[in-house]
DSSP file (Angstrom, degrees, kcal/mol; ACC not computed):
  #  RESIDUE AA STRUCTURE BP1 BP2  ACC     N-H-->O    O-->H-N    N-H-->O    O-->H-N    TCO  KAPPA ALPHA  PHI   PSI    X-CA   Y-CA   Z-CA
    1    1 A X     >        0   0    0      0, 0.0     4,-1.6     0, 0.0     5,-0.2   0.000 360.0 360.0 360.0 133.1   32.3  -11.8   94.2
    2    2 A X  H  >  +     0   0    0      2,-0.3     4,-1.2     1,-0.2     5,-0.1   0.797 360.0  52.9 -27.2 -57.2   32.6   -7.9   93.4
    3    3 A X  H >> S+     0   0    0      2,-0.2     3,-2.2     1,-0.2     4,-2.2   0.997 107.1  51.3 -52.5 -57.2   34.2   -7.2   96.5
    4    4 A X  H 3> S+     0   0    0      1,-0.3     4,-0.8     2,-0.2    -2,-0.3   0.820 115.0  43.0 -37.8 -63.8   36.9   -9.8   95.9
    5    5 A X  H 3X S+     0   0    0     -4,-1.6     4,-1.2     2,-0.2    -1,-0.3   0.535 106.0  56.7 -62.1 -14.9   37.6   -8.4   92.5
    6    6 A X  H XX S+     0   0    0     -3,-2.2     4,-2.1    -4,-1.2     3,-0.8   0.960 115.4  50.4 -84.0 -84.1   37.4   -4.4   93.8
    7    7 A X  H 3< S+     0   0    0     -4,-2.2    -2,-0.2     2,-0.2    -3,-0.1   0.590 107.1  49.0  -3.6 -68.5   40.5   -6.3   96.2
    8    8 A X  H >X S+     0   0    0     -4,-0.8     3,-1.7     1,-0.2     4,-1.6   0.885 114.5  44.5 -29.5 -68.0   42.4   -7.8   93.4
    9    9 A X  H XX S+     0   0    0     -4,-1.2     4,-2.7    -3,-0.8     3,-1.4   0.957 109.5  52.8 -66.8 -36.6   42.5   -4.5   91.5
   10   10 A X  H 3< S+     0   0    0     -4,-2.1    -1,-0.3     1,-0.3    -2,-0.2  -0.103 109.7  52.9 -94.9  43.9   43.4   -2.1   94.6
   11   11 A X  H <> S+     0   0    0     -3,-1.7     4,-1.2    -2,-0.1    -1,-0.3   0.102 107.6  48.3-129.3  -2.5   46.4   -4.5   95.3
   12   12 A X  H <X S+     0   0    0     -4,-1.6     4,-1.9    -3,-1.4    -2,-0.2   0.714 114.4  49.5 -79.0 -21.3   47.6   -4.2   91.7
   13   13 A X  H >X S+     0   0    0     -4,-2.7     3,-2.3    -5,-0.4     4,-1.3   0.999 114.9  42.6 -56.5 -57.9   47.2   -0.5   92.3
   14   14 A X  H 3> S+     0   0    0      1,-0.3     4,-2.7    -5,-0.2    -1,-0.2   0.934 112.9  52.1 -51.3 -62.4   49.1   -0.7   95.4
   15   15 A X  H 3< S+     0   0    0     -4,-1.2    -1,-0.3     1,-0.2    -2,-0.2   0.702 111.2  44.5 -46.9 -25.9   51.6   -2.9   94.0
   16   16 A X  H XX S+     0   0    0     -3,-2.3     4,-1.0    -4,-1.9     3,-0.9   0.897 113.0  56.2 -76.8 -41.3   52.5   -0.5   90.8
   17   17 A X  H 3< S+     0   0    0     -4,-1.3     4,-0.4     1,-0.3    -2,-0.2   0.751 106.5  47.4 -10.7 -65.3   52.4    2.4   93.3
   18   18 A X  T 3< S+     0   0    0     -4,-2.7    -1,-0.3    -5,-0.3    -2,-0.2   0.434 115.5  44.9 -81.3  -1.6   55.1    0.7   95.4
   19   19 A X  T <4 S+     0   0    0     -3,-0.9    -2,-0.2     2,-0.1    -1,-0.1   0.578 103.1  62.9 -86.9 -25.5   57.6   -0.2   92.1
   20   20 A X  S  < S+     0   0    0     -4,-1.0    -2,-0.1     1,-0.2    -3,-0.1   0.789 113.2  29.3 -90.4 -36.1   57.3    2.7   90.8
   21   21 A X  S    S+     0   0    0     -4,-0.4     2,-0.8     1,-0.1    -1,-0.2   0.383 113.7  69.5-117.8  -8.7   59.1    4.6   94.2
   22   22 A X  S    S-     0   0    0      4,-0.0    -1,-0.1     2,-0.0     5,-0.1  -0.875  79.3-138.4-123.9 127.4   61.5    1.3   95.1
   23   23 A X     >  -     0   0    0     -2,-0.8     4,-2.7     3,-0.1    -2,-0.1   0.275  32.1 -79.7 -63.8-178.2   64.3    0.4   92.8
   24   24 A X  H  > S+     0   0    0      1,-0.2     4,-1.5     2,-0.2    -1,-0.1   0.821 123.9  50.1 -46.6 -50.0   65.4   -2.7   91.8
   25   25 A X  H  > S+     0   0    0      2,-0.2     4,-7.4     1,-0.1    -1,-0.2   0.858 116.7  47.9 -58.6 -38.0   67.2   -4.2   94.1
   26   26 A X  H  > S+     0   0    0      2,-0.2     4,-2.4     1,-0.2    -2,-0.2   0.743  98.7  65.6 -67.5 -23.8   64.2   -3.3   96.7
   27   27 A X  H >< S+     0   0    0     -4,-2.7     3,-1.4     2,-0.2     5,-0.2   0.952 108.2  43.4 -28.4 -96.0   61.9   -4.5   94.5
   28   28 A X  H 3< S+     0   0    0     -4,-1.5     5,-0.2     1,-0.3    -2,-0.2   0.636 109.8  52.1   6.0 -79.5   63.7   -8.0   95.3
   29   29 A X  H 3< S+     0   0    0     -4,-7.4     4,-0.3     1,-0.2    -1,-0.3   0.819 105.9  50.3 -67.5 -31.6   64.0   -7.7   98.3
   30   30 A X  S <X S+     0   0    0     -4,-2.4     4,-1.0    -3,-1.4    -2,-0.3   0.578 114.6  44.6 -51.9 -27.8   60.3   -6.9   99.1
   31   31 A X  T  4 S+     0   0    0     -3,-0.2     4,-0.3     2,-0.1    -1,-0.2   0.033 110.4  60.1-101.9  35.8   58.9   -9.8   97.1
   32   32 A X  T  > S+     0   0    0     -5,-0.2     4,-0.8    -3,-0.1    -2,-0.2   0.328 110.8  45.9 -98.3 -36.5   62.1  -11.9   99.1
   33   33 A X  H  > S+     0   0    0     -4,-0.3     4,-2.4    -5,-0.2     5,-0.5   0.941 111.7  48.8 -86.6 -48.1   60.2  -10.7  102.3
   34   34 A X  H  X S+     0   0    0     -4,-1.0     4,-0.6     1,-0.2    -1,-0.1   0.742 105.4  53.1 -54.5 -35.6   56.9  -11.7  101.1
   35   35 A X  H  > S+     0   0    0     -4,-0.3     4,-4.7     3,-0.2    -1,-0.2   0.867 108.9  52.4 -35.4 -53.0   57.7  -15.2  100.0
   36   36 A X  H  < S+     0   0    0     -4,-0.8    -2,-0.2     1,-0.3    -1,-0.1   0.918 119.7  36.3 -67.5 -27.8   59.2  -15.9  103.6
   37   37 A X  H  < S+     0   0    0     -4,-2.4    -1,-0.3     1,-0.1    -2,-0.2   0.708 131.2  27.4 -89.9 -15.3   55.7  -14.5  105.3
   38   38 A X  H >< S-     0   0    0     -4,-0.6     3,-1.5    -5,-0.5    -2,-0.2   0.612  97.3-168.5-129.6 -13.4   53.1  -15.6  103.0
   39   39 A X  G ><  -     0   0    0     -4,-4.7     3,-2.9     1,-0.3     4,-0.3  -0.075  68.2 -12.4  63.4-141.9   55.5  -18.7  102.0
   40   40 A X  G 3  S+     0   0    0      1,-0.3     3,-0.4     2,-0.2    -1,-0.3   0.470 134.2  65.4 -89.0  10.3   54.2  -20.7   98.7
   41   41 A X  G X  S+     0   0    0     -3,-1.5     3,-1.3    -6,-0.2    -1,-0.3   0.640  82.4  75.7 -72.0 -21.3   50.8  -18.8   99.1
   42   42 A X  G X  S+     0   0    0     -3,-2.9     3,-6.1     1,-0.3     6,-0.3   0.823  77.7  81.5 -77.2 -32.1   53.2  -15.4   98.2
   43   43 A X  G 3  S+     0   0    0     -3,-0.4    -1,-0.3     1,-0.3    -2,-0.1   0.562  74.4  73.5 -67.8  -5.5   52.9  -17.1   94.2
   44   44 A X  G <  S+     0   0    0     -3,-1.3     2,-1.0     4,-0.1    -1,-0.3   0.700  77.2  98.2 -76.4 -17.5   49.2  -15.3   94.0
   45   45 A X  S X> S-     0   0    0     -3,-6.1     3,-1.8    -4,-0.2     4,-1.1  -0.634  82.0-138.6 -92.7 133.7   51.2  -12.2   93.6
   46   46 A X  H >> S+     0   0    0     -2,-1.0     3,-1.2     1,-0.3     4,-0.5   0.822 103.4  65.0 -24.0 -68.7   51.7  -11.0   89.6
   47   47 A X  H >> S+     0   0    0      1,-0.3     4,-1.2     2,-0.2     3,-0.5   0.639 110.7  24.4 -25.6 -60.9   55.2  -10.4   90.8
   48   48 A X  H <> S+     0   0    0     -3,-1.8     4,-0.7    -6,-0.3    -1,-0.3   0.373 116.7  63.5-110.0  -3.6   56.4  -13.8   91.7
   49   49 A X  H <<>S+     0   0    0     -3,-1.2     5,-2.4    -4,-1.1    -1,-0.2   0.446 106.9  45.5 -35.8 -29.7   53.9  -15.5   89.3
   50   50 A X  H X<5S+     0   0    0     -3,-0.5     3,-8.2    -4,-0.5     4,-0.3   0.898 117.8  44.3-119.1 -86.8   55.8  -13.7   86.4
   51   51 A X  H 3<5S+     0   0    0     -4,-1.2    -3,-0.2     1,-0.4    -2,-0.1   0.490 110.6  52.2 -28.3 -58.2   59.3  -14.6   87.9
   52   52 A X  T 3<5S-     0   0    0     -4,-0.7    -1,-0.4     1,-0.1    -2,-0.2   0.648 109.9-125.8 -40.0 -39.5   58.3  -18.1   88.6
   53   53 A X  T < 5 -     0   0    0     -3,-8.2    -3,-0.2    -4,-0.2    -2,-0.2   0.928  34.5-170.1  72.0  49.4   57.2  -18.4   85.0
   54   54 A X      < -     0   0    0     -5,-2.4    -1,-0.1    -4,-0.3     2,-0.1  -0.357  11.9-145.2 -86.4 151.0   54.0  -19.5   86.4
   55   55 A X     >  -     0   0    0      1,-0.1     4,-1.7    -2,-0.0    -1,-0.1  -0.470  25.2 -95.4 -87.6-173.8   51.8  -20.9   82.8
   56   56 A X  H  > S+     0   0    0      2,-0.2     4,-0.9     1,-0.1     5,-0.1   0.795 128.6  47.6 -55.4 -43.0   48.2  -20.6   82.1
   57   57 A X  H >> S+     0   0    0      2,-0.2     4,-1.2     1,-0.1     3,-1.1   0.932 114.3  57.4 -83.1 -42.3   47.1  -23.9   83.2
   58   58 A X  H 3> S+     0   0    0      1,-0.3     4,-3.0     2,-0.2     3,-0.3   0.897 108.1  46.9   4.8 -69.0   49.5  -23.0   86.7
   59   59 A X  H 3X S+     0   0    0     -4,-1.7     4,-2.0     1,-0.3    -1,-0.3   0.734 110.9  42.0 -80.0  -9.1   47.8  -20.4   87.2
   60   60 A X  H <X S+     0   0    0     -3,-1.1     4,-1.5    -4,-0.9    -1,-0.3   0.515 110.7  64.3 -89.5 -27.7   44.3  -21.9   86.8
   61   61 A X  H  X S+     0   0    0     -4,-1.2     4,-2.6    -3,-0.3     3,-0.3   0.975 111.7  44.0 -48.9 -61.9   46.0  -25.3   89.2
   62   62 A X  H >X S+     0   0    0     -4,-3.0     4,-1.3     1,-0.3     3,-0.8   0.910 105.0  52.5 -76.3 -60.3   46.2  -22.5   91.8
   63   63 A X  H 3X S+     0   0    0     -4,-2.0     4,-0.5     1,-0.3    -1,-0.3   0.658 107.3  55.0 -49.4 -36.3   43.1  -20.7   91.7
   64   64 A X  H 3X S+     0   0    0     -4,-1.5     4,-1.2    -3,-0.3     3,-0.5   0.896 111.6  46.8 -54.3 -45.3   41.3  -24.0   92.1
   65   65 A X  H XX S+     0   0    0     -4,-2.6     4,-1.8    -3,-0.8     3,-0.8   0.955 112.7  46.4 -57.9 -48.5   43.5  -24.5   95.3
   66   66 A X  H 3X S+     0   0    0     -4,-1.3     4,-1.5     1,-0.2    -1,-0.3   0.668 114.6  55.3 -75.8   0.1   42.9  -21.0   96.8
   67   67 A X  H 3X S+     0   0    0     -4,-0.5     4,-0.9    -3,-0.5    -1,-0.2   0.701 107.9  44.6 -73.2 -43.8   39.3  -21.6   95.9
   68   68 A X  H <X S+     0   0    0     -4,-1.2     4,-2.5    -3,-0.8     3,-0.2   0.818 108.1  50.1 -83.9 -43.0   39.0  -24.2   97.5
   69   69 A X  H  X S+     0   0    0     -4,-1.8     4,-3.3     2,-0.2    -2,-0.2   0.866 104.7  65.8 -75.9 -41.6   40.7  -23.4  100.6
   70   70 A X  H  < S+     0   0    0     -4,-1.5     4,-0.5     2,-0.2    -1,-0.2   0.684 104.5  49.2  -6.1 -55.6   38.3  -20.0  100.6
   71   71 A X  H >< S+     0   0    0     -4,-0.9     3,-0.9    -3,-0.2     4,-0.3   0.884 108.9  47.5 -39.2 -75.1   35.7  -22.6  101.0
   72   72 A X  H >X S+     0   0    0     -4,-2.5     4,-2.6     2,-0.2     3,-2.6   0.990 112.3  52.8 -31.7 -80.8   37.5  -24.6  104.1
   73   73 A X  T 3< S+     0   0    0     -4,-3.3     4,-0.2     1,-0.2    -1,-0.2   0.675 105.1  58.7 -64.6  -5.3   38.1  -21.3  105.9
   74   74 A X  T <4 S+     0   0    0     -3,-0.9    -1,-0.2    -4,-0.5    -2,-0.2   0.479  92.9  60.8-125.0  49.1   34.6  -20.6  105.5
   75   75 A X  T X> S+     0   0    0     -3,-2.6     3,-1.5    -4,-0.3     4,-1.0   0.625  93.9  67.1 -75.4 -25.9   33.2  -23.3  107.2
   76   76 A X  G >< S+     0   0    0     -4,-2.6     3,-0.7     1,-0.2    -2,-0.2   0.916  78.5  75.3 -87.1   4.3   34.8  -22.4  110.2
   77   77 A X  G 34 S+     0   0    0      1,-0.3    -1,-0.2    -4,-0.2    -2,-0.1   0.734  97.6  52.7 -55.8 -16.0   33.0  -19.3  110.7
   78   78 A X  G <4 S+     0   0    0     -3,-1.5    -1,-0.3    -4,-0.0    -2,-0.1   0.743  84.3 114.0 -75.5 -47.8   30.4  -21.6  111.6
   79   79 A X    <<  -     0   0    0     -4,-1.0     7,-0.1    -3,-0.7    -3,-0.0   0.023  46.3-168.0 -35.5  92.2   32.8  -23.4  114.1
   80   80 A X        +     0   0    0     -2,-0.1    -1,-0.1     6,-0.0     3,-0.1   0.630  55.7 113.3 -74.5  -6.3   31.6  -22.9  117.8
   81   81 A X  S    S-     0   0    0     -5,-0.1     5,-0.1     2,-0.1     3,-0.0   0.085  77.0 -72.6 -31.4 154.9   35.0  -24.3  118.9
   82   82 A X     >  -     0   0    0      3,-0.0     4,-0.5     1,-0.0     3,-0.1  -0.354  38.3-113.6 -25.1 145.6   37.9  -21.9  121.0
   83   83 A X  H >> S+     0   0    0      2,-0.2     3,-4.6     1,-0.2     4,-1.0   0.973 119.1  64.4  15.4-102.2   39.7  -19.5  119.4
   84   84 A X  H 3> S+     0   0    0      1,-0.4     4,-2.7     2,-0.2     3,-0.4   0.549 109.3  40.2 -11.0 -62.5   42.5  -21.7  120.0
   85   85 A X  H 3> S+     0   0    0      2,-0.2     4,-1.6     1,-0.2    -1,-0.4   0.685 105.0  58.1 -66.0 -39.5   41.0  -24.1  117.9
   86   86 A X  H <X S+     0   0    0     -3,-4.6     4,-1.8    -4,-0.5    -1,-0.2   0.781 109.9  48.0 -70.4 -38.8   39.7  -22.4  115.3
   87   87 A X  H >X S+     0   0    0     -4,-1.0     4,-3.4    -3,-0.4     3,-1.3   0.978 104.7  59.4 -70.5 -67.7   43.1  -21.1  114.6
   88   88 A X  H 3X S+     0   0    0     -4,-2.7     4,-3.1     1,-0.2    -2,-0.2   0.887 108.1  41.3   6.7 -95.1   44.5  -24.3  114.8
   89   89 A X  H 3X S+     0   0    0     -4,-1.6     4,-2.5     2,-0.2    -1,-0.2   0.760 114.8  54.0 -49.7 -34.1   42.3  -25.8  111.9
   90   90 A X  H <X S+     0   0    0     -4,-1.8     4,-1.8    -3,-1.3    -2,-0.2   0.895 113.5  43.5 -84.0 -44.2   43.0  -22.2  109.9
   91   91 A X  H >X S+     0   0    0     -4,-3.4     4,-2.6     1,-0.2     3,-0.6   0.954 113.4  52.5 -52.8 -54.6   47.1  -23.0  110.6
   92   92 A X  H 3X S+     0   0    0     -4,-3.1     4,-3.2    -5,-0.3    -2,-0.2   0.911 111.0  49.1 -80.8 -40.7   46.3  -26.7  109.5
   93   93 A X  H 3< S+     0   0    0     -4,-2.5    -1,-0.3     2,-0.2    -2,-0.2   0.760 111.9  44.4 -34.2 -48.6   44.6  -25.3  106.3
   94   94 A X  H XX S+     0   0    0     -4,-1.8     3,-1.5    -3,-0.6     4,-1.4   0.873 107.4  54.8 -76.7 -40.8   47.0  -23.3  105.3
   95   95 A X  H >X S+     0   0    0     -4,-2.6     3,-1.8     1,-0.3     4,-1.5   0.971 106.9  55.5 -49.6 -61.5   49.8  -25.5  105.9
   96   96 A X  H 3< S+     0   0    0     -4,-3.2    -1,-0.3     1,-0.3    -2,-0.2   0.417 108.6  50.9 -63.2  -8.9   47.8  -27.9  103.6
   97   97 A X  H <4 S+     0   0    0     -3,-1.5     4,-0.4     3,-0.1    -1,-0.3   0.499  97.2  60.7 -95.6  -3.7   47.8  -25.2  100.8
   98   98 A X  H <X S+     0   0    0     -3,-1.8     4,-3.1    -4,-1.4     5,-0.3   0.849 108.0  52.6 -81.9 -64.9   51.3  -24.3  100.8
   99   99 A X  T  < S+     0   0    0     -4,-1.5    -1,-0.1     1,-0.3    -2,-0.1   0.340 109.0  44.3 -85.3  36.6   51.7  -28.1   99.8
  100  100 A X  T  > S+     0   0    0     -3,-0.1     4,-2.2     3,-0.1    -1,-0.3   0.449 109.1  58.3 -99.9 -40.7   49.6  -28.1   97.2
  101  101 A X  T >4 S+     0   0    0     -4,-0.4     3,-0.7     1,-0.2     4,-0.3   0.933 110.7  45.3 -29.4 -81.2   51.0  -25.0   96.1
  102  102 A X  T 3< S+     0   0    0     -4,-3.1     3,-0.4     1,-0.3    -1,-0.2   0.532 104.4  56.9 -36.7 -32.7   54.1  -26.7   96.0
  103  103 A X  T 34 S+     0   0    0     -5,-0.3    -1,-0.3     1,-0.2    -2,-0.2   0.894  99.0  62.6 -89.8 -32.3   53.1  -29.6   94.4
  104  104 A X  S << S+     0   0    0     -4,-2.2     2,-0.4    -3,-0.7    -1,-0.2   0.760  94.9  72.6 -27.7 -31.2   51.6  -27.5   91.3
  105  105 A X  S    S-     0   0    0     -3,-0.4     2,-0.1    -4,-0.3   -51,-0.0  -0.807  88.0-114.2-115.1 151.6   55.3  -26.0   90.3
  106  106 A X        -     0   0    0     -2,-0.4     4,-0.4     1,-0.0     5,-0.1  -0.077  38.1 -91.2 -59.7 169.8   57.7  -28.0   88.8
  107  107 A X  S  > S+     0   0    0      2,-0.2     4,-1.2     1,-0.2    -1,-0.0   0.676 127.1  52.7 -58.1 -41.0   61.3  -28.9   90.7
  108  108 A X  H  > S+     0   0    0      1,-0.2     4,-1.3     2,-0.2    -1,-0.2   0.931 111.9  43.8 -77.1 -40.1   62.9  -25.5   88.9
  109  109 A X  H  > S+     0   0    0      2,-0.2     4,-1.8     1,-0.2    -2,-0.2   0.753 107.7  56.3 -79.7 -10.1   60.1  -23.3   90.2
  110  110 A X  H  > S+     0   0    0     -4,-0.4     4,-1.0     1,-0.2    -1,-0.2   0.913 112.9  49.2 -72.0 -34.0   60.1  -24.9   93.8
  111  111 A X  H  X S+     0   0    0     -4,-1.2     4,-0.6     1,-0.2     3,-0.5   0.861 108.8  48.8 -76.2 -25.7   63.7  -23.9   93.6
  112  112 A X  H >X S+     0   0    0     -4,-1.3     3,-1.1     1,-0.2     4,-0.9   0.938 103.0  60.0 -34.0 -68.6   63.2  -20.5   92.5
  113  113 A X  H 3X S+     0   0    0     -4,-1.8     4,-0.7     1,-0.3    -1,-0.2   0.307 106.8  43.9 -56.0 -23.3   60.9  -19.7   94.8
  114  114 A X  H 3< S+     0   0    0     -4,-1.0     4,-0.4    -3,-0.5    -1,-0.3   0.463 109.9  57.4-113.3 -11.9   63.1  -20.4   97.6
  115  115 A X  H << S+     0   0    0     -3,-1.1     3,-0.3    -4,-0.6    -2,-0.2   0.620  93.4  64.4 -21.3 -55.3   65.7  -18.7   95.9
  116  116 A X  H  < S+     0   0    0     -4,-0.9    -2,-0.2     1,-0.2    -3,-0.1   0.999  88.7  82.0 -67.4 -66.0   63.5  -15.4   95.7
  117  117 A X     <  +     0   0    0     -4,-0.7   -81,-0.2     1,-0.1    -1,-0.2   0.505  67.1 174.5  22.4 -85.0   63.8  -15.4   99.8
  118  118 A X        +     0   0    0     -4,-0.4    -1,-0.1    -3,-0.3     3,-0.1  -0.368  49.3   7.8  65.5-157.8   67.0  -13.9  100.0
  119  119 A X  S    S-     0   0    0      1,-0.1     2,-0.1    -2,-0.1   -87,-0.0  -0.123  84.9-106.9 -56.8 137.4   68.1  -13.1  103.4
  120  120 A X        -     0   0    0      1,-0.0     2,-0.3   -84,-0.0    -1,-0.1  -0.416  31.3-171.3 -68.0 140.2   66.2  -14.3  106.4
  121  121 A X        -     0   0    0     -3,-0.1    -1,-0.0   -88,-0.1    -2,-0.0  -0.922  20.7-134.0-151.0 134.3   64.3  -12.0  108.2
  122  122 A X        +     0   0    0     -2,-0.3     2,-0.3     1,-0.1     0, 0.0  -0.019  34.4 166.2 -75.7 163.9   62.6  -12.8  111.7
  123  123 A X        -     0   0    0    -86,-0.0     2,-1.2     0, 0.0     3,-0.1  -0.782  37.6-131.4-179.1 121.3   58.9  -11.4  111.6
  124  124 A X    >   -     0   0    0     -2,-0.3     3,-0.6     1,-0.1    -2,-0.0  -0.837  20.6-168.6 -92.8  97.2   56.5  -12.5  114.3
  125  125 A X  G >> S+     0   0    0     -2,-1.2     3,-1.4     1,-0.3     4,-0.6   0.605  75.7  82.8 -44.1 -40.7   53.6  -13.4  112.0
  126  126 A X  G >4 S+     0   0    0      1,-0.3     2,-1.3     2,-0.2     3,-0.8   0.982  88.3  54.2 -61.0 -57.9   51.4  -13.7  115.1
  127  127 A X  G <4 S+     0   0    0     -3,-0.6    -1,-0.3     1,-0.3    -2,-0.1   0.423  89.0  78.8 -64.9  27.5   50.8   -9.4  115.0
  128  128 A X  G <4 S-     0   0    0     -3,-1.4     6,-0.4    -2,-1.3    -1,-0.3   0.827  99.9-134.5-120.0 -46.9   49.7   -9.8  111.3
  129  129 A X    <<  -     0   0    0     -3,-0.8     8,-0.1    -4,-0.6    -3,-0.1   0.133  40.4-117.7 105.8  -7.3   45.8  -11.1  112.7
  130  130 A X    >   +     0   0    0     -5,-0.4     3,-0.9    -4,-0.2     4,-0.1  -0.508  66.2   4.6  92.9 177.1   45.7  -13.9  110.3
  131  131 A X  T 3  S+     0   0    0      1,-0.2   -41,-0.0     2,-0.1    -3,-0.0  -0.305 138.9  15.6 -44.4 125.2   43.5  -14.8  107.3
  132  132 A X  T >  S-     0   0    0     -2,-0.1     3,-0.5     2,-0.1    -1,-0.2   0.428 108.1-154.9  85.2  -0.2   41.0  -12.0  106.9
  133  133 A X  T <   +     0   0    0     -3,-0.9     2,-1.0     1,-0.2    -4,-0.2   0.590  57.7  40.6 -32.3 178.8   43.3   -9.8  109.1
  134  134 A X  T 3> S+     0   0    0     -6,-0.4     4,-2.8    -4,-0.1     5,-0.4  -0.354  74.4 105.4  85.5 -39.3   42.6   -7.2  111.0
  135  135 A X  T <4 S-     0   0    0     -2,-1.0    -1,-0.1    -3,-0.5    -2,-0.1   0.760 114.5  -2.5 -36.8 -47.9   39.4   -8.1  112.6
  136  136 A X  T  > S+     0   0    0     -7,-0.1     4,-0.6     2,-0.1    -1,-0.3   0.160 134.6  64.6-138.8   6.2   40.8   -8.8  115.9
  137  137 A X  T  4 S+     0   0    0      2,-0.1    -2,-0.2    -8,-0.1    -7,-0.1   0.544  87.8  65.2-108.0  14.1   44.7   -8.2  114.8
  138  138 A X  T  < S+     0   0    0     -4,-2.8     4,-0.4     2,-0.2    -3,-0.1   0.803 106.5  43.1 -84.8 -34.3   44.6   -4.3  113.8
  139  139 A X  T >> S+     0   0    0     -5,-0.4     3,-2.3     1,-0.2     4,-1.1   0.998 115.1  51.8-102.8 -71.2   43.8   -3.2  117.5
  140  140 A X  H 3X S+     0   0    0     -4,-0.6     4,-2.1     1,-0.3    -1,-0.2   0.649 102.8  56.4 -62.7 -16.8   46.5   -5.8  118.7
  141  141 A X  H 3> S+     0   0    0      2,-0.2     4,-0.6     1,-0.2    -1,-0.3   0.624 106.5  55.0 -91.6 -12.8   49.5   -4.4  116.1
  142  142 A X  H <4 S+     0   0    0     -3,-2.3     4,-0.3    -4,-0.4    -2,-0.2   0.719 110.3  44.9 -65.3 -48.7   48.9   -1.0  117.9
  143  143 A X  H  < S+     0   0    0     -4,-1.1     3,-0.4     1,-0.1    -2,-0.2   0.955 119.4  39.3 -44.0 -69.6   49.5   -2.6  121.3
  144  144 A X  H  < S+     0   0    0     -4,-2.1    -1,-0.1     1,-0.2    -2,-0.1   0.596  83.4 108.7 -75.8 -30.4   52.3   -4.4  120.4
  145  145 A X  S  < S+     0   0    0     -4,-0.6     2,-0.8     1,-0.2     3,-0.3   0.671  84.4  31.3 -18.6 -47.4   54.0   -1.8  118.1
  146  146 A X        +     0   0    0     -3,-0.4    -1,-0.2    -4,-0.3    -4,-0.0  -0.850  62.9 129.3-137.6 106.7   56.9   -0.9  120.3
  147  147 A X        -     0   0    0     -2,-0.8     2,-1.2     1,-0.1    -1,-0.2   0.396  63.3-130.6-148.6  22.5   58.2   -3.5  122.4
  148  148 A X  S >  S+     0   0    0     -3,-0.3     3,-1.9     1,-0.1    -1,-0.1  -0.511  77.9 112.3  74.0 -45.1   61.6   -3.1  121.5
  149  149 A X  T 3  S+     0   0    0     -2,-1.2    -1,-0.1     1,-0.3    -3,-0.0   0.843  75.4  53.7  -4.8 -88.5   62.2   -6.7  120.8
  150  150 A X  T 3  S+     0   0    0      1,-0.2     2,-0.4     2,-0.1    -1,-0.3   0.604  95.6  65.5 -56.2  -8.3   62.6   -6.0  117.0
  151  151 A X    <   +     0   0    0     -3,-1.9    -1,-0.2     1,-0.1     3,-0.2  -0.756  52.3 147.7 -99.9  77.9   65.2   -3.5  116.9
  152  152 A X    >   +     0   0    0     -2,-0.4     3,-1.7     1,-0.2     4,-0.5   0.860  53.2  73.3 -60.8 -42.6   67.7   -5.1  118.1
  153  153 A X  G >  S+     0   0    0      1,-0.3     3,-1.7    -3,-0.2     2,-1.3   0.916  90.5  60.7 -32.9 -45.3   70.5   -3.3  116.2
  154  154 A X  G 3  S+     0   0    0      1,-0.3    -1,-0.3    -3,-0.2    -2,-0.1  -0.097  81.8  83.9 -97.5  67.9   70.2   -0.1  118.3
  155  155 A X  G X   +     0   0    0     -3,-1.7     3,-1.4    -2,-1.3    -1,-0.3  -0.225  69.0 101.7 -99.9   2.0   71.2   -2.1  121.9
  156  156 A X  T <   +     0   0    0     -3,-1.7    -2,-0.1    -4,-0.5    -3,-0.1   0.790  55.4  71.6 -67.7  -9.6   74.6   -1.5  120.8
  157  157 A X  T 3         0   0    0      1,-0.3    -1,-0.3     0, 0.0    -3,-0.1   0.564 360.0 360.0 -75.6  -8.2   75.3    1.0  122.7
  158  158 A X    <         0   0    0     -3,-1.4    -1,-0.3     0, 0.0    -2,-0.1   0.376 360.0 360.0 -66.5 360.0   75.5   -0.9  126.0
């Protein structure tokens, strides 16, 4: 699809954009955050594709998978279920593409890849809106913005 590829290209933009201004170590540590949120799905990005040493036939492994799963998530648009439910099945999807992910890389790249991590760092994934985001999770990340829960560090003062 046109759009998809218009997508593609203005997230390499974005990504060269963002290298270009964050040094090395930050680099790192920004695709270290992105692995932990986006977990073995994060291996679509050039970035951790390249690291990984992902090959040709990899990356062609993978494309079938998100392809596939592209597919799966839209069938539920169809899905007259809850919310609740819908999400559910979207969770259960994804989960079920992370191990296929996984099972695509070799034993050294699984280990990379969790490697690449670095330090943990808590993020409530639930204000991110999901697959497709925004739709109903842009309005909610405005809400939520400041609810002091994630800065703990400055409570020291007590």
């Amino acid at each position: 699809a046109p759009d998809r590829d218009k997508m593609v290209e203005l997230s390499k933009e974005t990504s060269n954009k963002i290298n270009e201004v964050l040094d090395a170590g930050q680099q790192k540590r920004l695709t270290g955050i992105l692995i932990q949120v986006a977990g073995p799905a994060a291996i679509a990005d050039p970035a951790v594709a390249k690291e990984l040493n992902i090959t040709d036939d990899q990356k062609k492994e993978l494309q079938s998978v998100r392809e596939d799963a592209r597919s799966e998530l839209e069938k539920l648009r169809d899905d007259n279920g809850s919310r609740e439910d819908r999400m559910k099945k979207v969770k259960d999807i994804q989960d079920e593409v992370n191990k296929k992910i996984l099972a695509k890389l070799t034993s050294d790249q699984q280990q990379q890849l969790e490697s690449l991590k670095g330090d943990k760092v808590d993020i409530d994934t639930s204000a991110l809106g999901g697959p497709g985001g925004g739709r109903d999770g842009g309005g909610r990340r405005g809400r939520r913005g400041d609810r002091g829960s994630e800065s703990k560090s400055g409570d020291s003062s007590n």
